[in-house]
Every structure is written in structure tokens, then in C-alpha cells.
N, C-alpha and C positions, 0 to 999 in steps of 0.2 A: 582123735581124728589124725591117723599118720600121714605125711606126705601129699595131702590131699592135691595142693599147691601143684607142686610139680607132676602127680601122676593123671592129674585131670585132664593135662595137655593130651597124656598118652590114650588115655580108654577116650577121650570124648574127642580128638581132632582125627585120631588113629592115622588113617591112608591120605588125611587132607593134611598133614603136615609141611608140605612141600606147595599147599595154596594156601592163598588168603583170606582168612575169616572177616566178614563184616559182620557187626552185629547188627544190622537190621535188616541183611541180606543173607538168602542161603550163601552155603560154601562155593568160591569161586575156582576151582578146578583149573581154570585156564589160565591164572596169575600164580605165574610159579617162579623160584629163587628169586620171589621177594624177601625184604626185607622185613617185612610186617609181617607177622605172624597173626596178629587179632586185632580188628581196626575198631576203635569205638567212637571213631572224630565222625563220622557221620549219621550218627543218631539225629533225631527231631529237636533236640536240646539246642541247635546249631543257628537254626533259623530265624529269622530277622521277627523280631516282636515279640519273641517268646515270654509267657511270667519266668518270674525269677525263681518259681517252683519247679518249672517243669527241666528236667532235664534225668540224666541217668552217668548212676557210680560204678565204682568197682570193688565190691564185698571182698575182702581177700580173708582167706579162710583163719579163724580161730582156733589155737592150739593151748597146750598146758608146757609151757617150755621148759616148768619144772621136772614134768614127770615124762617128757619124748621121750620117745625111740623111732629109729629111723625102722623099715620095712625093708629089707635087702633082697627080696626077690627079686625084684626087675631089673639091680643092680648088679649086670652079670656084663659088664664092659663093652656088649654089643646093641643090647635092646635100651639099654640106659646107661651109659656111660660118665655122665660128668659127675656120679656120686655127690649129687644135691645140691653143688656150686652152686649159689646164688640164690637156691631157694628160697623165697617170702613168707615169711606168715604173720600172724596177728595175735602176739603174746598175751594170753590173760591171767596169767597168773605172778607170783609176785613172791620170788625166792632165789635159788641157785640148781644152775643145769646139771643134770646128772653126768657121770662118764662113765658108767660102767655099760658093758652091752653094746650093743650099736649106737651108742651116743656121741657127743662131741668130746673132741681132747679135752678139752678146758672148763672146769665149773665156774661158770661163767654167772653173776649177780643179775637177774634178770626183776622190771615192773613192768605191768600191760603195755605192751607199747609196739611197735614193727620191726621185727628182726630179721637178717638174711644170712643165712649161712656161709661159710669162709671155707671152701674145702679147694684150692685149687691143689693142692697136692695128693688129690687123692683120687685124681681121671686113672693115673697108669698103675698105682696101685690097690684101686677096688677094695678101698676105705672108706670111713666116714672120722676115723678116729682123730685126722691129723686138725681136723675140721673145728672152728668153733663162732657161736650165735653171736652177733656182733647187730648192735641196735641200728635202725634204718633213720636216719636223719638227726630231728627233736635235738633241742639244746644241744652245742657242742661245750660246753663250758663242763668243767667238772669240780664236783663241790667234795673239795677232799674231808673227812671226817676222820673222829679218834676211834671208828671202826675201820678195817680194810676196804680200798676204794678202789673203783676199775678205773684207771687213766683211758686217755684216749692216744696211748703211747705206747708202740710194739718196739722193741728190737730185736733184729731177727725174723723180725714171728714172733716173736715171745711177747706175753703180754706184761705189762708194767702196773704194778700196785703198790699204792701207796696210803699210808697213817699218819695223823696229825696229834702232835702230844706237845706238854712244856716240860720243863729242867730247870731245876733253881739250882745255881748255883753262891757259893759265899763270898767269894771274890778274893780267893787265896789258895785257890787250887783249881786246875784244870779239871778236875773230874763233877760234873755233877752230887748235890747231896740228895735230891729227890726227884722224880717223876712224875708225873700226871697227865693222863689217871693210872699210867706204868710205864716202865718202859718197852719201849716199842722192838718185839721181837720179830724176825724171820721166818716162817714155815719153812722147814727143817727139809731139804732136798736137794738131790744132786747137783738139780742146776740154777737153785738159791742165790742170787746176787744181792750187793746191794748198787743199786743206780746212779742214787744222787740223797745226798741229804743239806737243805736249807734250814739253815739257823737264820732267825728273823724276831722281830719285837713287835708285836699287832699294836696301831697305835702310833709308832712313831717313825714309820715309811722306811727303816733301816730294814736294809739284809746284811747279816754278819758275816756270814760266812754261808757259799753253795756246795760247802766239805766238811769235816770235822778232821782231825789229825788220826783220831783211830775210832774203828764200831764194831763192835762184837753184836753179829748178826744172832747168835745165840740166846743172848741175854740182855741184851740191847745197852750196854754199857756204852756212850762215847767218850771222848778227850776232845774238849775244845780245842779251835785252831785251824790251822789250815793244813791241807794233805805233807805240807814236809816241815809244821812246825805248830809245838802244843802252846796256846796259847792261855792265860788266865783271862777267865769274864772278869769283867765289874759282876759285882755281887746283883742279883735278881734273879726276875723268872724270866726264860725266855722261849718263843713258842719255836715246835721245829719240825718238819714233814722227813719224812723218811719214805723214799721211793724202790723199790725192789722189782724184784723177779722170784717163780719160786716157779 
């Protein structure tokens, strides 16, 4: 079901665009450069005594946000122009968005839940590409794991991802002697950064350091320490988040 969302407004309110729908009332014609476009505060659900059953929702339509594609017909900068800005739907499936085709920039980690799409830079140029699904509310908390994880942190635009690993070090040298469960590399790309990386000890309320002295995004090699100085751990394991860009 493509765009069902945003092109319902189009086939179904058509020349009533510019009045205001009630839903318990025909289309009102004569209320126009309102603000409201679809009123549903005056349904029967409103009224004084009502059960706690009776009342009425709003179904927002169901898609596979694994497998979208946008429809660019109507996307011809006149008849529909904000190229899906803001569009809603109701995610049921439970993977990562495509980007090839008329898809969104970004493969973006999606589970059933309410998404809206992120496209303001793509009114003047008659995109979808710049555009990417960004989840509609639900938990802002994010639970970083020792898979890749979607922050709730852009810069730029650019989204921010980040891995959670430990490093045992011996406590006579700066460098790391093992990782686990590896260490944490970079997806390899032009505009690959790395963020922020937190050395921390789960357990004992310390952060050691919100830098390392040096990270090789390649191979995820660091150097304890601080950005202008290599530091030696005490001997242990220590756990450590590694934040990026790719």
C-alpha cells in the first residue's frame, strides 16, 4: 500500500481542500482558509454520559517500511509538491529501509511502530532521496547495544550510530590487549566520522574518559587517554561506546 496516507487527502477531499471536513457532517464549502482540515472533536463520543466504549479513532494506514517505495506520479511540484514531508504511516514490519529507487536516503533500523517521514529538503528539488523514516514518538531513551544502534542524535542531518564493546587492557601499556566481542569498526565512507567515544566501568559509576588519545575508524584500534595525552589503564576490562557517522 504506497502512500495511501498522504494521496487519500488528494483522490478523496479533491476540490474540498480549501473546506472543512467534519466527520459527522457533509463537507462544509463555506468554511474556508481554515485551519482545520479534518475535524473529528465533534463526533457522538463527545457527549455528556457516554459508555467508555462508545466513542471513535483514527486507523492510520499500514505499510511494510521494509520493503517501500514511494509512487512519484503526483510528485510533479505542482499537483503535490512537498514530496511526502511529514507523511504518517503505521510500520508493521520489522528490519532496515531500503534506499535504492525512490526510497529514503538513509537505511534506517525500523520495528512496527509510527513513523513520519523527514523530507524538508526535497519541496524545490522533486526528491524523496534526501528524506529519511524517523519513528513518531514511543520511548525516547535508546538502548545502545554491541550491534549498531540509531541515536536519537543528528548532526547536520546526519544521523549518529553508535556500538557498545569492552577492552581489557594489562596495565603497562596504552594499547588495548583484547576486545569484546571485537573491536568496534567504522562503515567505510566518505563521510564516516567518528563522534564521540566514552570509556566507562559498568558498576562502579566512573567515566574515564568522553575521548581516547587515538581511534582508528578502520580497525577499531584505540589508545587510551585523553585527545592530547596517551594515558596507561590500570589493568582490567573496561566497557566503551563508540559513536559515529557513516
Amino acid at each position: 500500500m504506497k502512500n495511501i496516507f498522504s494521496l487519500l487527502f488528494l483522490a478523496g477531499l479533491g476540490s474540498f481542500a480549501s473546506a472543512q471536513v467534519l466527520t459527522n457532517q457533509p463537507v462544509n464549502p463555506t468554511i474556508t482558509n481554515s485551519n482545520v482540515l479534518l475535524d473529528g472533536s465533534t463526533n457522538f463520543s463527545t457527549d455528556v454520559g457516554a459508555q467508555p466504549y462508545v466513542g471513535k479513532g483514527v486507523i492510520i494506514p499500514s505499510v511494510d517500511l521494509v520493503n517501500f517505495e514511494f509512487d512519484l506520479a503526483l510528485a510533479d511540484g505542482a499537483t503535490f509538491p512537498t514530496m511526502f514531508d511529514g507523511m504518517l504511516v503505521y510500520n508493521n514490519a520489522t528490519g532496515t529501509t531500503l534506499t535504492a529507487g525512490n526510497r529514503s536516503s538513509t537505511a534506517t533500523p525500523v520495528v512496527p511502530g509510527y513513523y513520519y517521514f523527514y523530507n524538508p529538503n526535497g519541496y524545490g528539488n522533486q526528491t524523496v532521496q534526501p528524506g529519511v523514516w524517523r519513528p513518531l514518538g514511543g520511548d525516547p531513551r535508546v538502548n545502545i547495544a554491541n550491534t549498531e544502534t540509531v541515536t536519537n542524535t543528528l548532526i547536520n542531518g546526519t544521523q549518529v550510530y553508535a556500538k557498545k564493546g569492552t577492552f581489557t587492557v594489562s596495565g603497562s601499556s596504552t594499547a588495548p590487549t583484547a576486545y569484546a566481542p571485537a573491536a568496534i569498526t567504522v562503515p567505510a565512507s566518505a563521510t564516516a566520522g567518528i563522534y564521540r567515544v566514552t570509556v566507562f566501568k559498568a558498576g562502579t559509576g566512573s567515566v574515564f574518559a568522553n575521548g581516547v588519545y587515538s581511534y582508528d575508524i578502520t580497525n577499531g584500534n584505540l589508545i587510551t587517554g585523553s585527545p592530547s595525552m596517551s594515558v596507561v589503564y590500570p589493568a582490567g576490562t573496561y566497557d566503551y561506546i563508540v559513536e559515529y557517522t557513516k
